[in-house]
C-alpha positions in Angstrom: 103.7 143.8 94.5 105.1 139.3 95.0 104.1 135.9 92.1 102.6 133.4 93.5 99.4 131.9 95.0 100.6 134.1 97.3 103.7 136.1 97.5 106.3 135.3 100.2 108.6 137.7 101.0 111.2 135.2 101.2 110.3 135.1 97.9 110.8 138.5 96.6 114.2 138.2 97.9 115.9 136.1 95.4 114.5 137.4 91.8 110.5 138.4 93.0 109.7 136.8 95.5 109.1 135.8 94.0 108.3 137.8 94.8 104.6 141.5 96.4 105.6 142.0 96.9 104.7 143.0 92.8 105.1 145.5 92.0 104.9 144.6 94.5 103.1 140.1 95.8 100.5 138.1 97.4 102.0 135.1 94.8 101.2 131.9 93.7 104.3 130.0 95.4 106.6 131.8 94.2 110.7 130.8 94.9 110.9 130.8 98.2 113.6 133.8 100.2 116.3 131.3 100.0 116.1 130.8 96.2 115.7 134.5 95.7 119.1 134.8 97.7 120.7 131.8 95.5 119.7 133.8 91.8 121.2 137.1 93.7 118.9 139.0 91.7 117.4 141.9 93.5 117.4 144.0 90.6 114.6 141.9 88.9 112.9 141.6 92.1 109.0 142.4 92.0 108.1 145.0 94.1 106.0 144.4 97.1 104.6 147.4 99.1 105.4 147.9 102.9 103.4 146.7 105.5 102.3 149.2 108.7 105.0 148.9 110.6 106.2 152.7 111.4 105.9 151.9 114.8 109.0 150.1 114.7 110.9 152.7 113.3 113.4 154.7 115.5 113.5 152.1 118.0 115.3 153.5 121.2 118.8 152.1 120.2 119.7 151.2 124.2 116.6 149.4 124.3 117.3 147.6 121.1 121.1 146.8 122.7 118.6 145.2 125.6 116.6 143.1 123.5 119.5 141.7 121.7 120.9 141.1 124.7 117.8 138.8 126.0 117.8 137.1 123.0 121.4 136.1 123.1 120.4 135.2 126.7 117.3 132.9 125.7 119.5 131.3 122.9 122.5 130.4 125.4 120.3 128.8 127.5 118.3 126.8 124.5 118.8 122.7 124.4 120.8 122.3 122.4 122.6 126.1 123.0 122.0 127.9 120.0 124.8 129.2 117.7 122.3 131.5 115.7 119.0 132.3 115.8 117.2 133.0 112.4 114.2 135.7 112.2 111.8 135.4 109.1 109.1 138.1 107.9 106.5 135.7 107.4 103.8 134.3 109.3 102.8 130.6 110.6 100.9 131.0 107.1 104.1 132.1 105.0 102.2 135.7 104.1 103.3 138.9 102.6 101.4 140.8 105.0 101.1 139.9 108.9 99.4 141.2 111.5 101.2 143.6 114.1 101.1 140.5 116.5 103.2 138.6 113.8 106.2 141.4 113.1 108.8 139.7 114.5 111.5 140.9 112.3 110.6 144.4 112.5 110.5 144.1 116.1 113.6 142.9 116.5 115.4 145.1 114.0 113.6 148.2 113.5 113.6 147.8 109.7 109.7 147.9 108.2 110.4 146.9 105.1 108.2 143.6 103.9 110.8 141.5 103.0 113.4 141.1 105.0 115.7 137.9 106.7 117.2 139.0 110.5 120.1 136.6 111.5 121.5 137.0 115.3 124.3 135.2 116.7 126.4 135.5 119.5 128.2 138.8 118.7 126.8 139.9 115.5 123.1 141.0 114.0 122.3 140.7 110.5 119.6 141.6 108.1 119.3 140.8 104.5 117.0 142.6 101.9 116.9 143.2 98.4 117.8 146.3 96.6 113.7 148.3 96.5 114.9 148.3 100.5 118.3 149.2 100.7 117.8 153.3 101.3 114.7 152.4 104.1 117.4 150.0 105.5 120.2 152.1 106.4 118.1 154.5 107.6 115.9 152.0 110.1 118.6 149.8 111.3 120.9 150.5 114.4 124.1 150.5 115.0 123.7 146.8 116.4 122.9 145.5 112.6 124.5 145.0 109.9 123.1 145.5 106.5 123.4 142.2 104.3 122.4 143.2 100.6 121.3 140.9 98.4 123.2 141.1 95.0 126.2 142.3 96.6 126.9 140.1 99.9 126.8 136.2 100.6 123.2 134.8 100.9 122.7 133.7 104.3 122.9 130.8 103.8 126.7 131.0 102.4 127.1 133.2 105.3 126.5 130.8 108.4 129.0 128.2 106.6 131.1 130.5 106.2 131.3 131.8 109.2 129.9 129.9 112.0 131.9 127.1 113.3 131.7 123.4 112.5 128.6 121.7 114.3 126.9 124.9 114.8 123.1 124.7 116.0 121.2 127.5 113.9 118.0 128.1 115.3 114.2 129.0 113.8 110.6 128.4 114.4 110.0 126.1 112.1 105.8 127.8 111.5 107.6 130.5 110.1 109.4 128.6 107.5 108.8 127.2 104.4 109.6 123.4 103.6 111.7 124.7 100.7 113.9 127.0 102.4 114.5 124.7 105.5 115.2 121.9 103.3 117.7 124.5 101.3 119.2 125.0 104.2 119.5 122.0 105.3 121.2 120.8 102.7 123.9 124.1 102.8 124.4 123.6 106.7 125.0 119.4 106.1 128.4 120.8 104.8 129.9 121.7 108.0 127.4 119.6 109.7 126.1 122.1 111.2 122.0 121.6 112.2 118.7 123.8 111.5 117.0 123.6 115.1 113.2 123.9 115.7 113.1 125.9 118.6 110.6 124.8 121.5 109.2 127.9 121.5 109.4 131.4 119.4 112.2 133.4 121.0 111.6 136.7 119.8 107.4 136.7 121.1 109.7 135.6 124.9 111.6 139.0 124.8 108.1 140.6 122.7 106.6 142.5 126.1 104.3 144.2 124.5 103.7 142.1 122.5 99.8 142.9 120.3 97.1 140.6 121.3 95.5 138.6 118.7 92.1 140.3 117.6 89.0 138.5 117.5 87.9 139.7 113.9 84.7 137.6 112.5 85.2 135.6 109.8 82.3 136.7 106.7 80.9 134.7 104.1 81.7 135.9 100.5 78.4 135.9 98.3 78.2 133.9 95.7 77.1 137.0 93.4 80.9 137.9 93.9 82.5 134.6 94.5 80.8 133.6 91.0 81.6 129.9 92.1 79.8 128.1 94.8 82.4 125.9 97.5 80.9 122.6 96.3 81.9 123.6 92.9 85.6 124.2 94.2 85.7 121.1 96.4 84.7 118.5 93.6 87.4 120.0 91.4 89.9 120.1 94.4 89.2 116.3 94.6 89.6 115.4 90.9 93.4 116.9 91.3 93.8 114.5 95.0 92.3 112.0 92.5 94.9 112.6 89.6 97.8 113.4 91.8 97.1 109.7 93.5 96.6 112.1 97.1 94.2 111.6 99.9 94.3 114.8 101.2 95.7 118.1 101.3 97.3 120.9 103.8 96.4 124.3 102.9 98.2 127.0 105.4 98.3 130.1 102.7 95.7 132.2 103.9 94.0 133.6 100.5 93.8 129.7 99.2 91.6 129.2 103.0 89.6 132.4 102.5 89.4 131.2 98.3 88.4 127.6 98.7 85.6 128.1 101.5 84.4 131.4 100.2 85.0 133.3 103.5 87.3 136.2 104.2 87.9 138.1 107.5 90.1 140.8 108.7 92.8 139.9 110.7 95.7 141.0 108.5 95.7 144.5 107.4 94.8 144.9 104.2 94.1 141.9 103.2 90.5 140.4 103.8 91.7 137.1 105.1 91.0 135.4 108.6 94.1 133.3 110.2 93.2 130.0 109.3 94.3 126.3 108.2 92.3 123.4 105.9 93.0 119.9 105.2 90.9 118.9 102.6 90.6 114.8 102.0 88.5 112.7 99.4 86.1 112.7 102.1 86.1 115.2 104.6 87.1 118.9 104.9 88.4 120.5 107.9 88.9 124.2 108.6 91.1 125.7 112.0 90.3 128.6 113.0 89.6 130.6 116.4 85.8 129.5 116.9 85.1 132.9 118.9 85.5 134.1 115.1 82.4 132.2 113.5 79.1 133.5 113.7 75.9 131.1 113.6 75.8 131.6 109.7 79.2 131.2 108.9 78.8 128.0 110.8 76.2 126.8 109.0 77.7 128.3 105.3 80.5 125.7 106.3 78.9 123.1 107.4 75.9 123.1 104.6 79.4 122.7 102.5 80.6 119.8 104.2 83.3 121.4 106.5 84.1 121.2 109.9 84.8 123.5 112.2 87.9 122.8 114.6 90.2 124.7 116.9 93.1 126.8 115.2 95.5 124.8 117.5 93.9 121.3 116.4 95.6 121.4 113.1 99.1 120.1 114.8 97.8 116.9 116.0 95.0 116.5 112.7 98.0 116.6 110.6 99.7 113.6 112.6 96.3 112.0 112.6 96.3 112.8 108.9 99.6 111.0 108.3 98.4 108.0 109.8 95.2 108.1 108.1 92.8 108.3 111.0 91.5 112.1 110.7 88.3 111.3 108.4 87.6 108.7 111.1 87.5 111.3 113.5 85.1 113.7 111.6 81.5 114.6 112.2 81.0 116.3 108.8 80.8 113.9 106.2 81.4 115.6 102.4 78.4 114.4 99.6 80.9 113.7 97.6 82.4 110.7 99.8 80.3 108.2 98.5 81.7 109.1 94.9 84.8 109.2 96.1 85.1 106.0 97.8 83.8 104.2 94.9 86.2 105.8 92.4 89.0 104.3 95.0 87.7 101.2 95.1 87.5 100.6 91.3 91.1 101.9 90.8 92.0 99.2 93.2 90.4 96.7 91.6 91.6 97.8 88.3 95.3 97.5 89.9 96.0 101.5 90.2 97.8 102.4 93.6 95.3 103.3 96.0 95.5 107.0 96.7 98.1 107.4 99.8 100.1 110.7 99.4 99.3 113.8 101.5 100.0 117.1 99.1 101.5 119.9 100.7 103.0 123.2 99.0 106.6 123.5 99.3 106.9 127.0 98.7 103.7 128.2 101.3 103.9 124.9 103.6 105.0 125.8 106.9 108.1 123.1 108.1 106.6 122.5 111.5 103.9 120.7 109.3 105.6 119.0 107.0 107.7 117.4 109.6 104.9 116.0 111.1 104.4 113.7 108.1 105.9 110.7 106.8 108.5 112.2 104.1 108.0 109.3 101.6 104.0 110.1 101.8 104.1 113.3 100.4 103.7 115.0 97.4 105.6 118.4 96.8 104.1 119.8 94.9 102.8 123.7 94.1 98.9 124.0 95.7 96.4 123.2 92.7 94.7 126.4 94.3 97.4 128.8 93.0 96.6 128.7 89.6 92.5 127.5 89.9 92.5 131.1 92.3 94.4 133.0 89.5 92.0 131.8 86.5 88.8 134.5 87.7 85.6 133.3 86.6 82.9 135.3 84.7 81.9 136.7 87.8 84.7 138.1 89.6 86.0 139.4 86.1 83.4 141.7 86.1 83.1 142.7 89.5 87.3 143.6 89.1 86.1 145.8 86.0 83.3 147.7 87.7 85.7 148.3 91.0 88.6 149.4 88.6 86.2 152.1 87.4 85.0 153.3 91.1 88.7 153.1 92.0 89.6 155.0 89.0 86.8 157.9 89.5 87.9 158.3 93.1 91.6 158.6 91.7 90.5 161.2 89.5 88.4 162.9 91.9 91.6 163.1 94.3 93.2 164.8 90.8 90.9 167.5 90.8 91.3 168.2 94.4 95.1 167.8 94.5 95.3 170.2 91.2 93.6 172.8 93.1 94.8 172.3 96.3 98.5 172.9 95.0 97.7 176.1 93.6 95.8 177.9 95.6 98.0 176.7 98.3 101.6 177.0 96.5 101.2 178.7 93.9 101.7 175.9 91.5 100.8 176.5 87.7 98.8 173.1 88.4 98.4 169.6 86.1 97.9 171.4 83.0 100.1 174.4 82.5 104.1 174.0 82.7 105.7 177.1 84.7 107.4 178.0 88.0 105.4 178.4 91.1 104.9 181.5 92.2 106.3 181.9 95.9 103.4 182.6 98.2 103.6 184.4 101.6 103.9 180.9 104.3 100.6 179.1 104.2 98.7 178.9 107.2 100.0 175.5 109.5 96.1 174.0 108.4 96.8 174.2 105.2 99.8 172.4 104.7 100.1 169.2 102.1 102.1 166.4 103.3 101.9 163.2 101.5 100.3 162.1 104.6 97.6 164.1 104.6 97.4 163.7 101.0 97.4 160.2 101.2 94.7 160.2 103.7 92.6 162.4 101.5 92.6 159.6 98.5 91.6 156.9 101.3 88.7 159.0 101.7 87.6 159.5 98.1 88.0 155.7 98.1 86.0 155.3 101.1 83.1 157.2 99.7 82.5 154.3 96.5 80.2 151.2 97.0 81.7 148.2 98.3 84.7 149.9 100.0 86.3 147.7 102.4 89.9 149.0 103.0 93.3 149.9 101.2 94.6 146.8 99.6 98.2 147.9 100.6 100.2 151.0 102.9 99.0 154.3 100.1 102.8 154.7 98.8 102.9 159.0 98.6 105.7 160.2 97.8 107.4 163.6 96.7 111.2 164.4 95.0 114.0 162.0 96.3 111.0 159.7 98.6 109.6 159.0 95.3 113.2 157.1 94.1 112.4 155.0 97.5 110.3 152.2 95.5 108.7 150.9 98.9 108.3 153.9 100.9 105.6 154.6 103.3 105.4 158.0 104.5 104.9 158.2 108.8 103.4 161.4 110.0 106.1 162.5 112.0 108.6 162.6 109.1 107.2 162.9 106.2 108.2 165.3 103.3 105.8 168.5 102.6 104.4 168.1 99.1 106.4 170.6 96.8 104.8 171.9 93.1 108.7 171.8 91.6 109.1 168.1 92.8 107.7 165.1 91.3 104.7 163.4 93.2 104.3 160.0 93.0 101.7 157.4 94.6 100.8 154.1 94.0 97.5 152.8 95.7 94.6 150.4 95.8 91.7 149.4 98.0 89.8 146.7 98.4 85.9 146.0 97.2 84.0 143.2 97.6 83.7 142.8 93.8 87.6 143.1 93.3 90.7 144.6 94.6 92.7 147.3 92.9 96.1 148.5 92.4 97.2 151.9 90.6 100.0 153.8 89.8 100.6 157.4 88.4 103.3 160.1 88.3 102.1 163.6 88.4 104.1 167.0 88.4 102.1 170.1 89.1 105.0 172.9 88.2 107.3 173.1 85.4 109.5 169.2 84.7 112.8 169.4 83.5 113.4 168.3 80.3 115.2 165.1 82.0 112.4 163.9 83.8 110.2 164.2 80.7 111.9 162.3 78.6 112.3 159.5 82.0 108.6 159.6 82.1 108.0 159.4 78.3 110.6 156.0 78.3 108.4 154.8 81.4 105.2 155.2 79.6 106.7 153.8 76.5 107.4 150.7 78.2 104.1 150.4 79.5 102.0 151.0 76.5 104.4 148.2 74.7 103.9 145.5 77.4 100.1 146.7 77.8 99.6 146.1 74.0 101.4 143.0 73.1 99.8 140.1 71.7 101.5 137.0 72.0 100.9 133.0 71.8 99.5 130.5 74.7 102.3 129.0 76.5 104.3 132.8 76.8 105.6 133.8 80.1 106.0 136.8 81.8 109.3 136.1 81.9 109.5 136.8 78.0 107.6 140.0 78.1 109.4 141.5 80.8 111.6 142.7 78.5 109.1 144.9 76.4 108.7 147.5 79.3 112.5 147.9 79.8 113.6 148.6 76.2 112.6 152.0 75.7 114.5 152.5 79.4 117.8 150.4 78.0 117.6 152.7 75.1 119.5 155.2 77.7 120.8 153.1 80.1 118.2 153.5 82.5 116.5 150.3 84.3 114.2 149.5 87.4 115.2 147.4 90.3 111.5 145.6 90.6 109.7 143.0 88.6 106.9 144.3 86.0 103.7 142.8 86.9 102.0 140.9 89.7 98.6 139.2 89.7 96.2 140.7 91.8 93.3 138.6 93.7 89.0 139.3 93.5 89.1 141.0 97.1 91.8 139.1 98.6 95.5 139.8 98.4 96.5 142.7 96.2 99.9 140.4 95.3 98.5 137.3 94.0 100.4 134.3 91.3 101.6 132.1 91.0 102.7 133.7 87.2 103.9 137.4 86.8 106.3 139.5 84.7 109.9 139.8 85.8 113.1 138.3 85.0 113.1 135.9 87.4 114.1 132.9 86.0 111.4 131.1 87.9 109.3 133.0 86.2 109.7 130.4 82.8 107.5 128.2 84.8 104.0 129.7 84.7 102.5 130.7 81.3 100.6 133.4 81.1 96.5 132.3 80.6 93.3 133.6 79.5 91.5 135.2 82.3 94.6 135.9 84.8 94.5 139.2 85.7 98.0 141.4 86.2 100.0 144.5 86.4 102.1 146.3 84.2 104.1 149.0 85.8 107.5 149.7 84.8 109.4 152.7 86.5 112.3 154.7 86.6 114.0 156.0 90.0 116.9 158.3 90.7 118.4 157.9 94.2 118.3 161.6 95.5 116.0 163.0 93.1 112.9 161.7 91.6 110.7 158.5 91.1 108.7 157.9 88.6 105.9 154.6 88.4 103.3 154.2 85.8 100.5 151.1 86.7 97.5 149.4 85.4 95.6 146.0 86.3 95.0 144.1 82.8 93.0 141.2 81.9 94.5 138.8 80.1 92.5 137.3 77.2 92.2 135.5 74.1 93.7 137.8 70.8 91.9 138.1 67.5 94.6 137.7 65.4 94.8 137.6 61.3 96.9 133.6 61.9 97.2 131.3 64.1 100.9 129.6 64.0 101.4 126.5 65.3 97.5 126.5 66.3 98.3 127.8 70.1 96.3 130.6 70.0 96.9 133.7 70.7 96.7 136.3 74.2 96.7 140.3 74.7 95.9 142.4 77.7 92.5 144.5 78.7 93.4 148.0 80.6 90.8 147.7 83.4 92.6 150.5 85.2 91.0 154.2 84.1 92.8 156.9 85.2 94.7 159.7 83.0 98.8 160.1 82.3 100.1 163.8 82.7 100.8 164.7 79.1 102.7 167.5 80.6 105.3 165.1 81.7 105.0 163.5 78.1 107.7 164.5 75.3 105.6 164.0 72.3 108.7 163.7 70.1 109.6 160.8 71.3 106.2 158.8 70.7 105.3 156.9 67.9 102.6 157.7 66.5 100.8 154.3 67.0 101.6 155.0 70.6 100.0 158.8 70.4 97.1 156.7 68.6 96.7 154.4 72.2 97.3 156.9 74.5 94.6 159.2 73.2 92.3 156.4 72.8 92.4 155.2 75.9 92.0 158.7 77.1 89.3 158.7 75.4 88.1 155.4 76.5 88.1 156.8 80.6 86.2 160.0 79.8 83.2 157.8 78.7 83.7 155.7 81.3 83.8 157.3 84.6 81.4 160.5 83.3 79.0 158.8 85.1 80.7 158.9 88.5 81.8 162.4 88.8 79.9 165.7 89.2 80.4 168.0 86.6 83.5 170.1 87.5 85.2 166.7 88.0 84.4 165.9 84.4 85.3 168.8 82.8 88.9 168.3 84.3 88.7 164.9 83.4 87.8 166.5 79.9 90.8 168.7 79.9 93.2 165.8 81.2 92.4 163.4 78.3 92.4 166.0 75.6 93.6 164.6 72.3 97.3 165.3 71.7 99.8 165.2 68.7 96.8 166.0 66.6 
């Protein structure tokens, strides 16, 4: 689900967005869409889940024809005329997820997938995604589109020189973009001299009738006995990097690094607690923008004890100019306590013959363009957000609040187990989770009683919903039965969904979010009799998985040299997975969080792997037609105890937070080791005595039976 300080899904088109998608994927900045496209690695790409957007899907195709049409229309009569019109996924904030409001791409195409590039030009409509989307693709898009994907056709970049003519206006709003990938393009249309146009104004929302209205969702204050670090805390080491990076302020448009830094959060894109926001932070002042209909009396007053100030979403346009010119801390009415400090530290590294701090930092891979260009280009530094990896390293605190929500995520997984198990047979006749056999035909189930992996889904929300500091799903429940499960991104939609089916593979990969931490789990569950085939598929997935979850390696490893560990046993055969590994995952924020994670991205070499990052590890196996199988947990990373200490780096493992059971049904025992049978029964064991307390007792004594020791 994306790697990142938060994951683009620009991003997750080249290599992983980096990606979130990570699995999925909000990263740290991760390589932006463009770069993704320029490695032409989709198969390494980490996975991001799909956002809600079923209601796209279907799209009347005359009325699609009409849009286009308008569109064309608005771009003919454009100063200058434009030749092309580009359509991003992403936000004014560069995010995974957007808010319904914000779905411009979906709208436009019909195609729901999260990451995703729409180019229009005069006769022809385009859309590029990576491979996790190529299935959902042809299936979504009309006949008006043609599919672009990634891996096997020109990037689009290549595409427009290629074949748009000389001088060619290509048109975007530039708040949708990154500075990297309009500078990349830049630079590929300079070869034709063709030009990337700022539009005046975002076409599609003209030709967007219905266009949602923007909520008005309150902003809430994060308690410092989850935050485990108070803002002032934050802010004084924020200003020791402006200090050290010679900057005198800072843009931050990334949502999670807003809601991170100020210790709010808010709920204006699903399924992620964040609030639509900007902050420009400077050695002296600290600015928020945000709709003020959003902040209560205390929120005010949590941001102004911390030396913010409150001003209008829309002000952060003209503070930015005012902010290149150095006038915005003149304007300001909240003064931090840490100016004084700060002013004296200037003056003495002026006196001492050090440049005086004059660069503004802004995040080339999350940075909106529209920004950027506001500022002087020599004044800047590009450079990734010292958030991304400050927000990755979780304090005491939210380490153990992500360990006690793992567990109440894991008992409501298991509770939905115990239903599920029963459900299936008394309904279907299934021989259930424990015994392997053919279902026994019963006569047609009454309409009421039917299992989709809607309903399904629905009934794990609610499980979840029932556990203490519940505030949502952290991403769209993936559930998904035979061939749906091969779909790596699929979201099943009520009116088409598949009935669940006790010969069938059933997979689903979820999370919610908690106040004390956000969760993300994947298993793989069969509930008649699996063919030897998918056995020995699941037993090369879980092989993978223990392997990666168990290795110990030194400081300064990346995820990009432990990728391979979960692939092996699938190489073995000649089987691979199309998605990155593992993602970083935020303390109730954004279920996709870097900016490290575990893929072969090459961009992945750049972010070590530290002590106290969290991450996933979920390799997978999926067979187009047939089955999918996933297997996920959300480690800690942490220091090793090891017997040396070469080269005195020290060394890191992993900490399984996630307890939930495997099937051993789907497990060929013959093909473990036994130092894998050793792990898998102790950490079996491990999630009997820790959720006992959190079940009733016919939960636990299936819990018991799931968790039994085996090869013993």
């Amino acid at each position: 689900m994306a790697a990142l300080s938060i994951v683009n899904s620009h991003d997750v088109f080249v290599s992983a967005l980096f990606w979130k998608l990570p699995n999925h994927i909000n990263p740290p900045t991760l390589a932006s869409f463009s770069s993704i496209l320029f490695f032409s690695l989709y198969f390494v790409t980490i996975k991001y889940k799909n956002p809600p957007c079923g209601e796209f899907v279907g799209t009347n195709k005359n009325k699609m024809a009409d849009t286009l049409s308008a569109l064309r229309s608005l771009m003919a009569s454009h100063s200058p005329p434009l030749d092309a019109l580009l359509v991003p996924s992403e936000d004014y904030h560069q995010s995974e997820y957007v808010s319904k409001r914000d779905m411009r791409r979906a709208f436009i195409s019909g195609f729901t997938g999260s990451a995703g590039l729409a180019l229009i030009t005069k006769n022809e409509a385009l859309l590029w995604t990576d491979g996790r989307y190529f299935l959902q693709a042809e299936k979504e898009l009309s006949d008006q589109w043609k599919l672009m994907r990634i891996g096997e056709d020109p990037v689009v970049d290549v595409w427009i020189v290629d074949n748009l003519p000389k001088n060619a206006s290509i048109g975007v709003d530039t708040w949708c973009i990154s500075i990297d990938n309009a500078q990349r393009w830049e630079r590929a249309f300079s070869e034709k001299q063709q030009k990337l146009v700022q539009t005046t104004r975002n076409l599609v929302d003209e030709v967007w009738i219905n266009r949602p209205k923007e909520g008005i969702n309150p902003v809430t204050i994060q308690p410092l006995k989850f935050a485990g670090r108070s803002v002032g805390d934050k802010m004084k080491d924020l200003r020791k990097k402006l200090e050290q990076e010679r900057a005198r302020g800072i843009i931050f448009t990334t949502l999670d690094e807003v809601a991170w830094l100020y210790n709010i959060r808010g709920r204006d894109v699903g399924y992620s607690p964040v609030a639509h926001a900007y902050a420009i932070v400077t050695s002296n002042s600290a600015f928020i923008y945000v709709d003020k209909r959003k902040v209560s009396v205390e929120v005010k007053s949590h941001l102004e004890e911390n030396g913010i100030e409150i001003r209008d979403y829309t002000a952060v346009s003209s503070d930015v100019v005012l902010l290149a010119t150095n006038e915005l801390d003149a304007g300001s009415n909240v003064k931090s306590a840490l100016a004084e400090v700060t002013k004296e530290a200037e003056t003495a590294s002026s006196e001492n013959g050090k440049p005086i701090n004059d660069l503004i930092w802004a995040d080339p891979g999350s940075c909106c363009y529209a920004l950027y260009s506001k500022l002087n280009a020599d004044k800047v530094l590009l450079q990734q957000s010292p958030l991304a990896l400050a927000k990755a390293l979780k304090n005491p605190v939210e380490l153990e609040g992500l360990r006690k929500a793992h567990i109440r995520d894991g008992a409501a997984v298991v509770q939905y187990l115990v239903w599920l198990d029963k459900q299936m047979q008394d309904n279907y006749g299934a021989s259930g989770y424990f015994l392997e056999g053919n279902s026994v035909k019963k006569e047609k189930h009454l309409q009421s009683l039917k299992l989709t992996e809607v309903t399904a889904s629905d009934k794990l929300e609610g499980f979840r919903a029932s556990k203490e500091h519940f505030r949502g799903l952290s991403f769209p429940t993936i559930s998904s039965v035979g061939a749906n499960a091969a779909i790596i991104h699929y979201k099943p939609q009520e009116e088409t969904c598949a009935e669940l089916d006790p010969d069938k593979i059933y997979l689903f990969d979820s999370g919610a979010q908690y106040l004390d931490g956000t969760t993300d789990v994947t298993r793989t569950v069969h509930f008649g009799k699996p063919s030897a085939h998918e056995k020995a598929c699941y037993t090369s997935v879980l092989k993978g998985h223990i392997a990666l979850g168990n290795a110990r390696f030194p400081n300064g490893t990346t995820g990009y040299a432990l990728d391979i560990l979960a692939r092996i046993p699938l190489w073995k055969d000649g089987l691979d997975y199309r998605h990155g590994t593992g993602h970083g995952i935020g303390s109730y924020l954004n279920v996709h969080e870097g900016p490290h994670l575990i893929s072969f991205r090459p961009q992945v070499r750049n972010v070590p792997l530290q002590s106290s990052m969290t991450v996933t590890d979920e390799p997978g196996y999926y067979e187009d037609g047939n089955f999918g199988i996933r297997l996920e947990n959300v480690l800690i990373v942490k220091d090793a105890d090891t017997k040396f200490n070469f080269g005195h780096k020290g060394y890191l493992s992993f900490e399984h937070i996630t307890c939930a059971p495997y099937q051993t049904k789907l497990i060929d025992l013959n093909l473990l080791t036994p130092d894998e049978i050793n792990w898998l029964n102790s950490y079996h064991s491990a999630c009997r005595d820790i959720l006992a307390p959190y079940l009733d007792e016919a939960e636990n004594a299936w819990l018991k039976k799931a968790t039994e020791p085996v090869g013993v």
